[in-house]
N, C-alpha and C positions, 0 to 999 in steps of 0.2 A: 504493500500500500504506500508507503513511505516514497519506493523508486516511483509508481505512476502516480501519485502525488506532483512529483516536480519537474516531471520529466522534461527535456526542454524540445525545441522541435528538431534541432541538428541530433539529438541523440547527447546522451553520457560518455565522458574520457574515463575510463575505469582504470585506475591504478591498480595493476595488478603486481604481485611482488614473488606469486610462486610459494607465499605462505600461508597457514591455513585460514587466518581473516582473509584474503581476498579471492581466496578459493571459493568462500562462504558468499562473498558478495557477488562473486560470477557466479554464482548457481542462482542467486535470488534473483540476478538481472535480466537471465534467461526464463526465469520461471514467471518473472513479473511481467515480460512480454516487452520489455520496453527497450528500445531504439540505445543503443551504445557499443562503443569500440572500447575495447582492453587494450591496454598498454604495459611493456614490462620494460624498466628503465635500467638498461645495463649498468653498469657504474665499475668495471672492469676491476673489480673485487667481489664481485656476487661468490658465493662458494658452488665450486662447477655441480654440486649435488641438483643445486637450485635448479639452476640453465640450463642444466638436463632433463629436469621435470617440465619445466614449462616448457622446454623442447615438444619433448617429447608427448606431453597430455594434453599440451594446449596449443595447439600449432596453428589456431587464428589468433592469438594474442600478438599484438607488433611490438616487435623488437626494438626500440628506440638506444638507439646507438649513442655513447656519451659524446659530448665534442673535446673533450682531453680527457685521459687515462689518471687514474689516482697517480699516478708515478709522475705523471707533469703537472700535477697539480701541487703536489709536493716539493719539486724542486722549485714552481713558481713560487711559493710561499715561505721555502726555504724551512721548514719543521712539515712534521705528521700532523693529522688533523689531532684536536686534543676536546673533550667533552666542551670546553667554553670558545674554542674555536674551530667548527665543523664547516668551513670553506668545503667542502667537497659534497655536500647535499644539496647548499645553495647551487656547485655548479650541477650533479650530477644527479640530481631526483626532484628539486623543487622546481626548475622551471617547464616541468611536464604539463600538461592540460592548459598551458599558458591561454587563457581567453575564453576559455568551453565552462560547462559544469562537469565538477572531477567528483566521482563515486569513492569513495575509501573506505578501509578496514578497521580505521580509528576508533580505538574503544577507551571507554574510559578506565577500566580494569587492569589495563598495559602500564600506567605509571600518574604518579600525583599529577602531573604537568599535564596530559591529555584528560584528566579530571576537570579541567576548570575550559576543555572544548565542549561549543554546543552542538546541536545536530546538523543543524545548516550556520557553514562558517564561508567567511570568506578569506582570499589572500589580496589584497592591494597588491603587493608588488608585482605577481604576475596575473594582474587580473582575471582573477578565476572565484568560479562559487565553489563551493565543499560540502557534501552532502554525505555525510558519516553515518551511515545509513546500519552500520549494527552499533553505535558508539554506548550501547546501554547492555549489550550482553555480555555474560561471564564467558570466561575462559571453557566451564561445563557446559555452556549451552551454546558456544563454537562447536566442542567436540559431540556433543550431542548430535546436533546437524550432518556435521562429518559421517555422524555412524550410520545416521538415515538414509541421506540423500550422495554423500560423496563417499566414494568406493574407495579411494587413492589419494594418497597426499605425498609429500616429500619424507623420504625415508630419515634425515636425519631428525623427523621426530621422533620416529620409532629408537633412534641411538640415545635420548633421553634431551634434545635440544629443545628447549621451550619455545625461543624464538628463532625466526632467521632473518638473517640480515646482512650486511657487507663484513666481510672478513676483517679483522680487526676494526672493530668499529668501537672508537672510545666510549659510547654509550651502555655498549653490551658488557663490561664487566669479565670478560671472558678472555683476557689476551694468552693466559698462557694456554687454555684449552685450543684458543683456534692455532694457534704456532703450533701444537703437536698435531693439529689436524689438517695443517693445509700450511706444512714448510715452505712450498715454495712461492706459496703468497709471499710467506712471512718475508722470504728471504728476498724478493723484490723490493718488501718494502722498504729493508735494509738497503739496499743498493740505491735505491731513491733519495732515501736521507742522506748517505753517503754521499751524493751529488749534490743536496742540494747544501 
């Protein structure tokens, strides 16, 4: 109800991310019948488990290509991204849907900070609407849905990962987990700081 609510007439930019919120929200956008294109915003740190699923399961989703690699972003900036400065989402995930209305997985249960987002947001900067269209359900009644209606998800949930998101991503808390699990990111990233 919420998606044919506001549907616009170009159709929905659906940020898709290959994780199980926007799994959940590509099922509801095909079930709700309404008009939208998926998007999956490479950011050349994804973990290849990811890129492979949405390969692989979703192969109308479009591939949006970064326009610099975290490795040139890095030597532009001269340090790694760091929790209080994430230059690298500004360039390589926030200026998606630039102009449309964007569909998201945004929930309020993910973290205090996305607690104080409402349902329908907007972004100034890249003039776009936001429609957080599960922003009110738990984590259980994500995976509930899952169990109902989605067959398949990305196996590194099943290896015990909560979230997923870009390979060392200062937000995620995880740096020595993803180093043992994806050295050769790691070790790029190394070689990039090393440059820059």
């Amino acid at each position: 109800e919420r998606l044919r609510t506001f549907e616009p007439p170009e159709g929905y930019w659906l940020a898709f991310s290959g994780g199980k919120d926007s799994q959940v929200i590509y099922d509801l956008a095909l079930r709700a019948g309404v008009k939208f294109e998926a998007h999956f915003s490479l950011t050349s740190v994804d973990p290849p488990e990811v890129v492979q699923f949405v390969r692989k399961e979703y192969p109308d989703v479009i591939i949006d290509h970064p326009p610099k690699t975290m490795w040139e972003l890095i030597v532009e900036n001269g340090v790694p991204p760091t929790r209080t400065m994430r230059y690298c989402c500004r360039v390589l995930k926030e200026p998606g849907g630039e102009g449309r209305f964007v569909v998201t997985g945004v929930r309020w249960a993910e973290s205090l900070r996305r607690r104080k987002r409402q349902m329908l947001d907007h972004c100034a900067q890249h003039g776009k609407r936001l429609l957080h269209v599960i922003i009110d359900w738990t984590d259980v009644q994500v995976w509930e849905y899952h169990r109902q209606f989605i067959p398949r998800h990305c196996v590194l949930y099943d290896e015990g990962w909560r979230r997923i998101g870009c390979v060392l991503c200062p937000m995620s808390g995880q740096a020595k987990r993803h180093i043992e699990r994806w050295p050769k990111i790691a070790d790029s990233y190394r070689r990039a700081c090393r440059r820059a």
